[in-house]
N, C-alpha and C positions, 0 to 999 in steps of 0.2 A: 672847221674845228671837228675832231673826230670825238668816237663816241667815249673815247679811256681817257680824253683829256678832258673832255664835259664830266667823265665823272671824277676823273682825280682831283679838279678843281673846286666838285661838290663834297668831297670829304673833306679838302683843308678847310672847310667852312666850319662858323663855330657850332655847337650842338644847338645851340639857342637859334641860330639862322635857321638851321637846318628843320626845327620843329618848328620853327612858325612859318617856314615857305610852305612843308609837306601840311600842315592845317590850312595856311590859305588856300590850296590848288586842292583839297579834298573839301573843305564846304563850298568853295565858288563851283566846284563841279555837282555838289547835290545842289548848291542854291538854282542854277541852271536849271538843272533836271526837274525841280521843285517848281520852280516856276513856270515849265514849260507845261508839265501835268497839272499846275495849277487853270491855265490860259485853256488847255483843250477843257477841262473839263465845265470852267466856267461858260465856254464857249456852246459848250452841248446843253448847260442847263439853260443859258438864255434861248439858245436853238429853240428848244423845244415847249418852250411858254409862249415864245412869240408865234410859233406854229400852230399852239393850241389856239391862241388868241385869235387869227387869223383865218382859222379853221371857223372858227365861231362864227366870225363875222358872215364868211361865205356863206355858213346854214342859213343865217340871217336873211340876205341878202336875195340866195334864193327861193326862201318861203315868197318872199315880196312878189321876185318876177314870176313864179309859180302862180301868184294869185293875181296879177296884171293880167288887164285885156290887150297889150299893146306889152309884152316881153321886150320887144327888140328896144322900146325907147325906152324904158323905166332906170337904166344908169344912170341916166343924165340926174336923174331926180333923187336918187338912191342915195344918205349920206357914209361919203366914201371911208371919214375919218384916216385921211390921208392916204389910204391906197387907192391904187388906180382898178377899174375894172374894165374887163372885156368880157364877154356874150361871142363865143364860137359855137357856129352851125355843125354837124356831122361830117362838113366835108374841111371844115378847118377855115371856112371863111368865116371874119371878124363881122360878127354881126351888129353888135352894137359896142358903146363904151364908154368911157367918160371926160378921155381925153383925147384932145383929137391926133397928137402924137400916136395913138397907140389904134389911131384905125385904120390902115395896112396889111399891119402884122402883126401875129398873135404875141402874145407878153411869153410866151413859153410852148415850150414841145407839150403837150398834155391833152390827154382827152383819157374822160373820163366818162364811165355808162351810167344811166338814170341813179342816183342814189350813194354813188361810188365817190368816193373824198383820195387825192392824189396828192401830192406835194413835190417839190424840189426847191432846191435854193442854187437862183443865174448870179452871175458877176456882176446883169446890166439888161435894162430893157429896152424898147423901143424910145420912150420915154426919158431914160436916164442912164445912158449905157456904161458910166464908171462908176457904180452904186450896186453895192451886193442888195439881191431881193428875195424874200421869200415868197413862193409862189405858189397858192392853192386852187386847186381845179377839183369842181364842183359838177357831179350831172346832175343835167333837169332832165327832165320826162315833160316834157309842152306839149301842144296841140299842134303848134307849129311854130317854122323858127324863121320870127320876122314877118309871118301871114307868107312864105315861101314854102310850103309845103310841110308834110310830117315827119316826123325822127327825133331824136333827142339832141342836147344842147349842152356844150360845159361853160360853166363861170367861172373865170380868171382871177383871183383875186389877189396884187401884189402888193406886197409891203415892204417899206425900204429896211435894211437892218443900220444905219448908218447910226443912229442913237447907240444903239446895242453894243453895235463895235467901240463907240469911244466909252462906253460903261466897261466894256472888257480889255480895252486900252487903259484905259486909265485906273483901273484896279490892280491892272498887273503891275502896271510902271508903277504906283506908290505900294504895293506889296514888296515890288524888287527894291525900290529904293529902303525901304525901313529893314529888308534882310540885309543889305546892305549896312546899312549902319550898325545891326546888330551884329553881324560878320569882324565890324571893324572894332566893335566896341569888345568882341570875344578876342579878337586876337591882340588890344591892348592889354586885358586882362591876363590872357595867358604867356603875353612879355613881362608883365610886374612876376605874375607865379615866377616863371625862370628865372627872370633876375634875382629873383629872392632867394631861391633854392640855389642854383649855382653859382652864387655870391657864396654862398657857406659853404657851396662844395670848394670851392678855389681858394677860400681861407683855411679849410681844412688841407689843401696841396702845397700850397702855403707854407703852411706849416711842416708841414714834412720834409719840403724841399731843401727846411733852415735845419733840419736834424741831420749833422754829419757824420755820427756814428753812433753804435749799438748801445754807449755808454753815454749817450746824452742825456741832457733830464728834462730836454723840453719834451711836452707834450701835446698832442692835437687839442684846439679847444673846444669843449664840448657844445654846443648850439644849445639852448632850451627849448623843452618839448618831448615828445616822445615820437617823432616821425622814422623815419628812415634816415634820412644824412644824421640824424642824432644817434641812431643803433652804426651808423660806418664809422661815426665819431669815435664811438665809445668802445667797436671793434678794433681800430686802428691803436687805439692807446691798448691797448688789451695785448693786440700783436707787438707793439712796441716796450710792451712789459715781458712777454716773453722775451722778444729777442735778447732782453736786454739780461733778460735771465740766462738764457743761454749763453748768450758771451761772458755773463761769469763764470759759469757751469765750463766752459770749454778753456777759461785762462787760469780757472782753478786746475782742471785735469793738466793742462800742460804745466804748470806750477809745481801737480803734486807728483806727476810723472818722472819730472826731471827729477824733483830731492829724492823719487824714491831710486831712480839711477844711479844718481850721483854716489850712492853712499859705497856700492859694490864695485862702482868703476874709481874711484879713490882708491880700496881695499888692491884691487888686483893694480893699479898706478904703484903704490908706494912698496908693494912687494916685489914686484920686478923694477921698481930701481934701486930698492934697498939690496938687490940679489945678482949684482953684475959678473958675478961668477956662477951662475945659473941656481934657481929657483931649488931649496930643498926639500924634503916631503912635506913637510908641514905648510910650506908655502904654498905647495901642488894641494895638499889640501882646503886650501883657506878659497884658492883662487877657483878649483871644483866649487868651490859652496858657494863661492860669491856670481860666478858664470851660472848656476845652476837660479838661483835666486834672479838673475835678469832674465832666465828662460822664463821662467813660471810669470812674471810682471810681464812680459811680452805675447805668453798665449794669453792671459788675462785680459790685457787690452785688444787683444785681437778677437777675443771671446764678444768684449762690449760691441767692438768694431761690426762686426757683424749682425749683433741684434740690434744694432740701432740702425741698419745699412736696408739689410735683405730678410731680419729675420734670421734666425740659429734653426739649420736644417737637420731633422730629427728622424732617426730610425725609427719607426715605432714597429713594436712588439709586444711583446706579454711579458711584464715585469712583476715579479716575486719582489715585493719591496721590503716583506722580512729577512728574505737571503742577503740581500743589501745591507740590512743593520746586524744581521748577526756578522758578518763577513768586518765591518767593520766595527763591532766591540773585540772580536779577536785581533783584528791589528792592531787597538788600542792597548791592553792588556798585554798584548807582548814589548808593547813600544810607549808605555808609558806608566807611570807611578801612580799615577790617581786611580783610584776606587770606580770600576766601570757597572753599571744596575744595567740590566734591560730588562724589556716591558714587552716582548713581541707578539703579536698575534697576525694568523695570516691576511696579508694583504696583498693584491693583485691589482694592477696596471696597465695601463698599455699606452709604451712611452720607449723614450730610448734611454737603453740600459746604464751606458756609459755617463749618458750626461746624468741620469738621478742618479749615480752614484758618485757622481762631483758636487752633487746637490748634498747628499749626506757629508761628504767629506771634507768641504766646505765649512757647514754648520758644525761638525764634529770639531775643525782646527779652529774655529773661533772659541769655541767650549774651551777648547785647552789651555787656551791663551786665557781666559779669564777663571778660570778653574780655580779654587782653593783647595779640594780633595776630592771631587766627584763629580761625576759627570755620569747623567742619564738619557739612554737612549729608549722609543716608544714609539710601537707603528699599530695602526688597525684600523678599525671602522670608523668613520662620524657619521655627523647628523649632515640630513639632506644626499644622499647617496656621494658619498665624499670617504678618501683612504685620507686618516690625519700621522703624518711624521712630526715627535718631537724631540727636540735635542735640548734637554737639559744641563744647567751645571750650577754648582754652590755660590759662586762669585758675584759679585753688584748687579743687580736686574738693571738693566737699560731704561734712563730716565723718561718719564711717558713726553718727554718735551723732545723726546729723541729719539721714538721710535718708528719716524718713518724715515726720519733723515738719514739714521744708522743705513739704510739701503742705498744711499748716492756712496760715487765713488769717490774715493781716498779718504771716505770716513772714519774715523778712529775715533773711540773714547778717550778720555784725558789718560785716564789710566793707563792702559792703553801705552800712551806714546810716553807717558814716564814711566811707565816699563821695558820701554823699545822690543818689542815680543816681535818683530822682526815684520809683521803683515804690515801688506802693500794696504788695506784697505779697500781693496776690490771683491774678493773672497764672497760679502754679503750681496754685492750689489751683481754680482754671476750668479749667485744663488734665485735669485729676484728675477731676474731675465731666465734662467732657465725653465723655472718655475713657472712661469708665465707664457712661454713659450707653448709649456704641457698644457694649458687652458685652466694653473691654478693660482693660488697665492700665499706670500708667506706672510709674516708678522713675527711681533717682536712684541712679549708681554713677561708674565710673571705665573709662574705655577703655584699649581694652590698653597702647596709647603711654603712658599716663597722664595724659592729660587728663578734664577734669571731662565728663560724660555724661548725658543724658538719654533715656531708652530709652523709648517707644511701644510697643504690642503689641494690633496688632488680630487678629481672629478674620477668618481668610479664608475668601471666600463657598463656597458651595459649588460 
């Protein structure tokens, strides 16, 4: 089995497998580790008691044959307390000792000068050769070794460690067996956690999987508590309130799109059938206004198209935003009846020209459309280093239950459409995107006189 299908095999596994194999093979590999540095280090601390212990004995041991007139025999009499000893001469011959297994050959490689204390630890001795043994070598300084002559003498002194091992045997075994079961008992526990958690996750999948469109009204059920899967809960229903918002938001636009089509492509329909001897000026004129009206609802939607898309891409330069409203109270004034006031003082931008002057133009044609005799226009400084544009007119202030909705599109006041004043409805909500684009924003309130308001707020350059 190769190594992309050992792993493809380990993805289709469920998450829940997948976290309790990767926590089994990550604590049985420290429990290992853990107990293996458990075993040396216990091993080094019995080492070295039993060496101390041992060591003692030897000092013991050789004070005695120090003060014996007859060294070479005093082992036999010596109590051993279960180690064995040996009495080697200088040249390595076993002089005396206390068992007769061990008088051949010496218990250990070792020699040691008058005074000098040595140690090792053998597999096995003369003695008892499958038995680990501690082994201390001891010098004497004698008179003589055995009534054989002068020079000094080591004591052997061996201890078995066989107690020791099964203490450090059997520590480790009931140490590993109780991580062991604590091992076992962590990974029962963190099978309930997941089960419990990804129980509510798959009810909340669940759930989503039964919602087959944007216009459903089921919704995720929320878990009690305030963890996580409770915040994906209450995210997923959130998301699914949007969506669901937006699919009105986008069947209203197609909705209001089409009625606002429909009326100009009627218009040019029933005058070129009512015209089968060809179309006369009046016709040619109707059907200009009504072709000219599907241009403008078509850069319109293409306007939103784009700041919902990528963004609405902006010349910026240095805008005279008074030249803008004075330019347009004279096209007002020429091209229309109402009463036009301005308020201008300089203001300076930096934006692109074309679109804040769709921005005024915009706000201006809304004015008209609700106008009773006058309309004012207003540009200059504000507070917090802000240019403020206002577009005033005499007509119904915009109900405050209505003033942020007036900015979606194919918004209309009642009035409004029982007056059929011809707008699409889009006018505010280009306004609002362009706006905003420039890094400002607009609103919709009431001026102090009490006329209806549309308030601009740019960010002034530095």
């Amino acid at each position: 089995m190769t190594a992309s299908s050992l792993l493809t095999r380990w993805r289709v596994r469920s998450l829940r497998f997948r976290i309790l194999a990767v926590t089994a093979a990550a604590a049985s590999l420290a429990l290992v580790v853990a107990l293996g540095a458990y075993e040396k280090t216990l091993e080094a601390v019995v080492g070295n008691t039993t060496t101390t212990a041992v060591t003692e004995q030897a000092n013991q041991i050789a004070s005695i044959i120090v003060a014996a007139r007859e060294p070479a025999s005093t082992l036999r009499s010596v109590p051993a307390r279960g180690s064995v000893l040996q009495l080697l001469g200088s040249d390595g011959r076993v002089l005396s000792y206390n068992d007769v297994a061990a008088a051949n050959r010496p218990l250990a490689d070792l020699h040691a000068a008058p005074g000098q204390v040595v140690t090792t630890r053998v597999d096995g001795i003369p003695t008892n050769e499958h038995e680990a043994y501690v082994v201390v070598g001891r010098g004497l300084a004698t008179g003589s070794e055995g009534g054989r002559g002068g020079g000094g003498a080591t004591l052997l002194v061996a201890t078995p460690l066989q107690t020791e091992s099964l203490l450090i045997e059997g520590a480790t075994t009931a140490l590993g067996v109780l991580a062991l079961l604590l091992l076992a008992g962590l990974l029962w526990l963190i099978d309930r956690v997941l089960g419990s958690a990804l129980g509510r996750v798959e009810r909340v999948r669940a759930s989503v999987s039964e919602i087959g469109a944007t216009r459903s009204p089921v919704r995720v059920p929320v878990p009690p508590g305030g963890d996580e899967i409770t915040h994906l809960a209450q995210t997923m229903n959130d998301m699914l309130d949007r969506l669901q918002r937006a699919d009105a938001a986008q069947r209203a636009f197609v909705s209001n799109a089409s009625h606002e089509l429909r009326s100009p492509l009627t218009a040019i329909r029933v005058i070129s059938e009512s015209s089968p001897a060809g179309i006369d000026a009046a016709g040619t004129a109707v059907v200009g206004a009504e072709a000219l009206r599907m241009q403008r609802l078509v850069d319109d939607l293409l306007t939103l198209a784009k700041a919902d898309d990528q963004g609405i891409a902006l010349q910026h330069r240095d805008v005279d935003l008074d030249d803008v409203l004075i330019e347009e109270i004279r096209h007002l004034r020429a091209t229309s009846s109402l009463t036009v006031v301005g308020d201008i003082h300089a203001a300076r931008v930096s934006g692109d020209p074309d679109r804040l002057a769709q921005v005024v133009r915009n706000l201006v044609d809304n004015a008209v459309r609700h106008a009773r005799s006058a309309i004012r226009l207003a540009c200059g400084p504000g507070p917090a280093r802000t240019l403020v544009i206002t577009v005033d007119n005499d007509g119904d202030v915009v109900p405050p239950d209505l003033r942020e909705a007036i900015f979606d599109r194919f918004i209309r006041l009642q009035d409004s459409r029982d007056r059929d004043t011809g707008g699409s409805g889009l006018g505010l909500s280009i306004v609002q995107a362009l706006v905003e684009a420039h890094g400002g924003s607009v609103s919709a309130g009431v001026a102090p006189d009490g006329w209806c308001r549309f308030e601009v707020r740019l960010p002034q350059p530095a």
